[in-house]
RODOTOR-211942 format. One line per field, with one value per atom (N, C-alpha, C): x, y, z; residue number from 1; residue in three letters. Coordinates in nm, 3 decimals, always signed. Layout:
<sites>
px	c(X_...)
py	c(Y_...)
pz	c(Z_...)
num	c(NUM_...)
residu	c(Ala_...)
</sites>
This chain:
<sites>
px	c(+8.743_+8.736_+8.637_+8.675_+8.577_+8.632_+8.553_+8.639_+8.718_+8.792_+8.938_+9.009_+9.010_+9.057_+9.027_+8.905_+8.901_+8.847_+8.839_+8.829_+8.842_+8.981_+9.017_+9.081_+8.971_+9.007_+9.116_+9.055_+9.154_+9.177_+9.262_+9.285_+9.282_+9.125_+9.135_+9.102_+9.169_+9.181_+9.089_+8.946_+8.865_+8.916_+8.943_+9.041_+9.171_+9.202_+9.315_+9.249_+9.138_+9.076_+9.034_+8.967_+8.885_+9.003_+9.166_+9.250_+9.287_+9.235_+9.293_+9.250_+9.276_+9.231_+9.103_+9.020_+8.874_+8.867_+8.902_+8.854_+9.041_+9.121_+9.206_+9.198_+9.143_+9.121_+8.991_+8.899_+8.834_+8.839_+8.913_+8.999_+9.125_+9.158_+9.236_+9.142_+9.054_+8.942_+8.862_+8.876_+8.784_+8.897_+8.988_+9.109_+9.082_+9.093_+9.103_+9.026_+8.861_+8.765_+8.681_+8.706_+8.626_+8.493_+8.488_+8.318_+8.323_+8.166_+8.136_+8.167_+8.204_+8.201_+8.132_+7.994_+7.868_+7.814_+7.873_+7.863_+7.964_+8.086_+8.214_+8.176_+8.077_+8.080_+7.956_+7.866_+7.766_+7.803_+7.913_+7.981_+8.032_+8.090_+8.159_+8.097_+7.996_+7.906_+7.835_+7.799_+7.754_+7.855_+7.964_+8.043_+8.130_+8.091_+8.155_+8.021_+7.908_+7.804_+7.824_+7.846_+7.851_+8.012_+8.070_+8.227_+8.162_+8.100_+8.064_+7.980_+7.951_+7.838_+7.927_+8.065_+8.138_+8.216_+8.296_+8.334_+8.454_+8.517_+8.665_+8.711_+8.836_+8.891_+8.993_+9.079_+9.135_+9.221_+9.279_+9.399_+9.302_+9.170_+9.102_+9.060_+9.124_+9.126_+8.976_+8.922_+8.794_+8.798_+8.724_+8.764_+8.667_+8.630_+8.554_+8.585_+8.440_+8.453_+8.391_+8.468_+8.460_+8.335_+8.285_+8.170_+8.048_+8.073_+7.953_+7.945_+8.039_+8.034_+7.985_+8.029_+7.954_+7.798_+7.772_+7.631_+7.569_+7.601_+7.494_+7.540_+7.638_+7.606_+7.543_+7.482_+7.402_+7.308_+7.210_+7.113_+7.077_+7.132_+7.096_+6.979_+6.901_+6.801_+6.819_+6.898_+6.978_+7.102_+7.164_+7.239_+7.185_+7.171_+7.172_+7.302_+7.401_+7.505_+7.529_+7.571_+7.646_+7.749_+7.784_+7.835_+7.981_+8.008_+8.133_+8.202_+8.112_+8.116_+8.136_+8.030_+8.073_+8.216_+8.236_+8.367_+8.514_+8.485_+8.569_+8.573_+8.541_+8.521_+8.614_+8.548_+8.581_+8.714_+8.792_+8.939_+9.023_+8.963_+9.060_+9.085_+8.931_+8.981_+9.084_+9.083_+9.152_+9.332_+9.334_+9.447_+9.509_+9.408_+9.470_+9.513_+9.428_+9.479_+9.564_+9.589_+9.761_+9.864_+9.848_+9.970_+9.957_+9.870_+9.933_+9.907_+9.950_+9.948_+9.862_+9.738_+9.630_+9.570_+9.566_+9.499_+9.599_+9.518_+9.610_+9.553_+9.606_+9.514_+9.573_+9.473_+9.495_+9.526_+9.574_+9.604_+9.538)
py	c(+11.533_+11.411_+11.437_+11.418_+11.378_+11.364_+11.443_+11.363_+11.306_+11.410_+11.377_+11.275_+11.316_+11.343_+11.134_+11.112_+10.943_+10.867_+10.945_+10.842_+10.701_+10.710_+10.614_+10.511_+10.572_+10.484_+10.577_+10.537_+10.586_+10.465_+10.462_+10.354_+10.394_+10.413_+10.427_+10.341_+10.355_+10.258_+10.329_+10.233_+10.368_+10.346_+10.216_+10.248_+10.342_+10.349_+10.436_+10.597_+10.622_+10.742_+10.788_+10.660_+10.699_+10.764_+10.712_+10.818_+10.958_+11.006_+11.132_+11.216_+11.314_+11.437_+11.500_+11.498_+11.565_+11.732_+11.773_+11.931_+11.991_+11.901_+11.959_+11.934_+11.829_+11.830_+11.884_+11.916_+12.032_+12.174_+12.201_+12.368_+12.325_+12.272_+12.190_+12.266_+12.198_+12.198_+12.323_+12.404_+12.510_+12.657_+12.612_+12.723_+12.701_+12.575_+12.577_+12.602_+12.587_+12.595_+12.737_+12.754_+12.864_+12.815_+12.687_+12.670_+12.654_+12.675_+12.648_+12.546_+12.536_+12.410_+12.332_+12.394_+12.310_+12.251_+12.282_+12.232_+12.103_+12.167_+12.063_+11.939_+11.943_+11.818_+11.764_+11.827_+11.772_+11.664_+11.735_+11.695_+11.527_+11.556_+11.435_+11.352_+11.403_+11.306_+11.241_+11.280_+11.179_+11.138_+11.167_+11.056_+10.959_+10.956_+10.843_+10.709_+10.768_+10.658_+10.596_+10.660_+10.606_+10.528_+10.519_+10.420_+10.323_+10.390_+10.280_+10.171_+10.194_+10.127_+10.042_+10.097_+10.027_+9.918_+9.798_+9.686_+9.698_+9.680_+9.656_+9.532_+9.595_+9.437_+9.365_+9.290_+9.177_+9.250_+9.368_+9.477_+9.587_+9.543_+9.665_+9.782_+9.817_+9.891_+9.939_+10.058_+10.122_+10.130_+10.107_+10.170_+10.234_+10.439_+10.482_+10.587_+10.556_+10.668_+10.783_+10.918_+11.066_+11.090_+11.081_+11.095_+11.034_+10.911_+10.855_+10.890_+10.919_+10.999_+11.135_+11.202_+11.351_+11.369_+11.241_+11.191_+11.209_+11.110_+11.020_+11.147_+11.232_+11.320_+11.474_+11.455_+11.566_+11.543_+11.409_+11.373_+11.352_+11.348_+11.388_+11.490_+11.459_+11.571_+11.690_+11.699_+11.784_+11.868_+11.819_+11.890_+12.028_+12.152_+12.227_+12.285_+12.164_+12.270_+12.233_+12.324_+12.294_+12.215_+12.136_+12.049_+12.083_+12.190_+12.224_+12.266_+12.339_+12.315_+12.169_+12.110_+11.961_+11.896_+11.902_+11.845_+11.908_+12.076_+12.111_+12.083_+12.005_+11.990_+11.828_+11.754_+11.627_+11.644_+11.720_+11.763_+11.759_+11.870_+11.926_+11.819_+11.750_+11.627_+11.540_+11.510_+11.380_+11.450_+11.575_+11.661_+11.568_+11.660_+11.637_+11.522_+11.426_+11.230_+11.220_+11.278_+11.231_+11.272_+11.441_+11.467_+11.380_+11.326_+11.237_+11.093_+11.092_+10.947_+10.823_+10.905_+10.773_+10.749_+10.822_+10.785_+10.800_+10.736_+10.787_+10.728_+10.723_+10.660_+10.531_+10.450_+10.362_+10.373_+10.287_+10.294_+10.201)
pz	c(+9.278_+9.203_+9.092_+8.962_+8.906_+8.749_+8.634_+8.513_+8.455_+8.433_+8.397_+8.558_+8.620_+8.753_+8.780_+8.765_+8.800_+8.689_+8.533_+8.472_+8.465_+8.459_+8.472_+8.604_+8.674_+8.812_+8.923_+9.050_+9.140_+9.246_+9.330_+9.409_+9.518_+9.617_+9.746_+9.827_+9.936_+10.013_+10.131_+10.124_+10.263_+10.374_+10.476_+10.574_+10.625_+10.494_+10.532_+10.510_+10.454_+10.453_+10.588_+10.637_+10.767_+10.871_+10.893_+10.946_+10.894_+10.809_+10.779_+10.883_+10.860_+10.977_+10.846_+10.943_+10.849_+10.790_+10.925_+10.950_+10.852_+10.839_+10.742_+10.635_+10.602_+10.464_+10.429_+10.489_+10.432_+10.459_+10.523_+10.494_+10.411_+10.312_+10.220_+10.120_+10.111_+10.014_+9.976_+10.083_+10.133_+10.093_+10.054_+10.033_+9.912_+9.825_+9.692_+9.604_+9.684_+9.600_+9.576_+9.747_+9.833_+9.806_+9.822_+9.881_+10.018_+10.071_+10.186_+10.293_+10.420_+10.489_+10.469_+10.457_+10.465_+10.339_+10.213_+10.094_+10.066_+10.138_+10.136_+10.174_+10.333_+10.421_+10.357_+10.242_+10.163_+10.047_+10.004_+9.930_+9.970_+10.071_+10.114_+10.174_+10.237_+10.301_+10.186_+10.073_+9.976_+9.913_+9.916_+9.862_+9.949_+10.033_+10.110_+10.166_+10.111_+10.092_+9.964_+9.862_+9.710_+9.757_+9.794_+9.811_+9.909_+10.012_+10.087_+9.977_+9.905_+9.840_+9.774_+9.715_+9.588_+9.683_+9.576_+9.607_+9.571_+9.692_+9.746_+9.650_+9.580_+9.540_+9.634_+9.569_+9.669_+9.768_+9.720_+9.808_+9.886_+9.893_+9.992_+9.923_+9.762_+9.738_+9.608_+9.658_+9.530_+9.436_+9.299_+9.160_+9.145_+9.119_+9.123_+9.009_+8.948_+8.841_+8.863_+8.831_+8.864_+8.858_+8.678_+8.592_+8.710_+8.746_+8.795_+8.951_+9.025_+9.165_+9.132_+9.012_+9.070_+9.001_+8.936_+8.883_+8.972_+9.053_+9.207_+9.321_+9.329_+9.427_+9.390_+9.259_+9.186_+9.194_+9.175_+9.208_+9.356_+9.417_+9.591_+9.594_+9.655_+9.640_+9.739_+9.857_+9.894_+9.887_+9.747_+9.706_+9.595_+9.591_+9.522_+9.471_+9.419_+9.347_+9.255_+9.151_+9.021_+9.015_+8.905_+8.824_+8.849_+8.825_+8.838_+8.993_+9.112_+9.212_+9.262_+9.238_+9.266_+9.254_+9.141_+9.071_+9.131_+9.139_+9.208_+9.359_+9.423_+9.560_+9.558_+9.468_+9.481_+9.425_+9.324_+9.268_+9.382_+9.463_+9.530_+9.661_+9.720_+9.750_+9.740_+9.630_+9.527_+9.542_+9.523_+9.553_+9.702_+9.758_+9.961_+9.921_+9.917_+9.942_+9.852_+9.749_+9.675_+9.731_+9.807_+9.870_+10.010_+10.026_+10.186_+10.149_+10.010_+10.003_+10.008_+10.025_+10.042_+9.910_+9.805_+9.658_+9.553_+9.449_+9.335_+9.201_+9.050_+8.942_+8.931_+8.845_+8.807_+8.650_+8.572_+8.460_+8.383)
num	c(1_1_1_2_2_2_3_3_3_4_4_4_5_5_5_6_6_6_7_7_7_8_8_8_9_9_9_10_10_10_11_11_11_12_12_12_13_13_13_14_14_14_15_15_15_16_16_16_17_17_17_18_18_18_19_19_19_20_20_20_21_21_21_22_22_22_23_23_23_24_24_24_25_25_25_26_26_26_27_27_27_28_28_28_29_29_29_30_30_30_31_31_31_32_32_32_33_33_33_34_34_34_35_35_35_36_36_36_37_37_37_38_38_38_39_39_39_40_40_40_41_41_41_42_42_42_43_43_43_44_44_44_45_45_45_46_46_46_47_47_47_48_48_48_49_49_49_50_50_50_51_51_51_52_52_52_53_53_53_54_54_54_55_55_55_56_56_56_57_57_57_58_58_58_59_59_59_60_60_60_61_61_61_62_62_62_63_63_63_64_64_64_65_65_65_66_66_66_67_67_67_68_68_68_69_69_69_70_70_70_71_71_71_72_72_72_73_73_73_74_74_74_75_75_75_76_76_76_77_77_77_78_78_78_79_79_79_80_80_80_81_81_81_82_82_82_83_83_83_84_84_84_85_85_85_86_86_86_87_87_87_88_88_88_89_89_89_90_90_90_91_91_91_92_92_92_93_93_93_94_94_94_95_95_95_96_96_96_97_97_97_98_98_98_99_99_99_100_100_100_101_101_101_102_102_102_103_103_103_104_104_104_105_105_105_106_106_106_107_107_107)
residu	c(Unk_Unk_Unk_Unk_Unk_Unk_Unk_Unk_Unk_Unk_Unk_Unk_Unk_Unk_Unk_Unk_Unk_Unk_Unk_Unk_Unk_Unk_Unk_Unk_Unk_Unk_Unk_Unk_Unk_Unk_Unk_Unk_Unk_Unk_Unk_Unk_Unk_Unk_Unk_Unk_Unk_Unk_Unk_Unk_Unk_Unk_Unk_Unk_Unk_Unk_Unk_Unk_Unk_Unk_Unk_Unk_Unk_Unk_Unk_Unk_Unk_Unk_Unk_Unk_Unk_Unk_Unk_Unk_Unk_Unk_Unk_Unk_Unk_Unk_Unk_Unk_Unk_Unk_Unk_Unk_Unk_Unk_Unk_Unk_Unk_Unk_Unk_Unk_Unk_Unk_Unk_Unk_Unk_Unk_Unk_Unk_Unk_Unk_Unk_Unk_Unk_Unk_Unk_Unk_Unk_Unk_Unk_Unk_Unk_Unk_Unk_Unk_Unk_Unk_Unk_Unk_Unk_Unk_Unk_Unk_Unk_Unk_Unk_Unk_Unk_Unk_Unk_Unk_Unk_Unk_Unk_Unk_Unk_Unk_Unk_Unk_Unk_Unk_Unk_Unk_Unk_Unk_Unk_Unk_Unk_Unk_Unk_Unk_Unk_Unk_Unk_Unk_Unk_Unk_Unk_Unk_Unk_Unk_Unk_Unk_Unk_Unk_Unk_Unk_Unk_Unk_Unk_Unk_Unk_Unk_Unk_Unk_Unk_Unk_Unk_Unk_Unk_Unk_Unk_Unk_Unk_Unk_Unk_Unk_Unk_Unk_Unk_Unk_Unk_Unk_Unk_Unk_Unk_Unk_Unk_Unk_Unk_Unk_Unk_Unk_Unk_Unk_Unk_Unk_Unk_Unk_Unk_Unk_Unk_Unk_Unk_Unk_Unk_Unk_Unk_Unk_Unk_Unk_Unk_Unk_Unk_Unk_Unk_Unk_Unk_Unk_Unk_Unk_Unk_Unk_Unk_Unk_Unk_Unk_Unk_Unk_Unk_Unk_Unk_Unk_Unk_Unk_Unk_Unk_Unk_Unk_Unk_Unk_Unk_Unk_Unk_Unk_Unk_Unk_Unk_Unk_Unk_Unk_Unk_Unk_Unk_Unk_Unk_Unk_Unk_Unk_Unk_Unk_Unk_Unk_Unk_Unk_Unk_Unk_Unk_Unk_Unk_Unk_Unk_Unk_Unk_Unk_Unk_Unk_Unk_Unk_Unk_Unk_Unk_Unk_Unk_Unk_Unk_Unk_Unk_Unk_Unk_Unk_Unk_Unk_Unk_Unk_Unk_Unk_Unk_Unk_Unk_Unk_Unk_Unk_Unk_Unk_Unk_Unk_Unk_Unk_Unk_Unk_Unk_Unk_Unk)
</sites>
């Protein structure tokens, strides 16, 4: 996830996230990026506080911008990774949940 990728909005629905299978979508992630497990689940673990944080509209659904998720999970003071690591993590994310249907953009 991130620039281009949620500019302009994505439509997730975190309930329906919380069923995915975890450990496949980050060997999903982990094929595409070849980052670490442990960077991956860094990754995601701060971004599923920053959604937790955001406000559901009337369909349940997030509007989250790329730019400002890989902001707030750069400034983590436990994250040591690059910008582009980052971004590529949250991409390839945003990937998995389109092919199984749980995300997608908004227009």
């Amino acid at each position: 996830m991130a620039t281009e990728r949620m500019n302009q909005g994505a439509d997730f629905n975190v309930t329906e996230a919380n069923s995915i299978n975890e450990q496949e979508m980050k060997a999903y992630i982990a094929e595409k990026t070849k980052a670490s497990e442990a960077n991956i689940a860094l990754v995601l673990k701060h971004e599923q506080a920053y959604i937790n944080k955001a406000h559901e509209n009337a369909k349940g659904d997030v509007d989250i911008d790329g730019d400002d998720l890989t902001d707030y999970i750069l400034s983590r003071k436990d994250v040591k990774l690059d910008e582009l690591t980052v971004e590529g993590i949250l991409d390839a994310e945003m990937d998995y949940l389109m092919e199984k249907g749980l995300a997608g953009y908004v227009d």
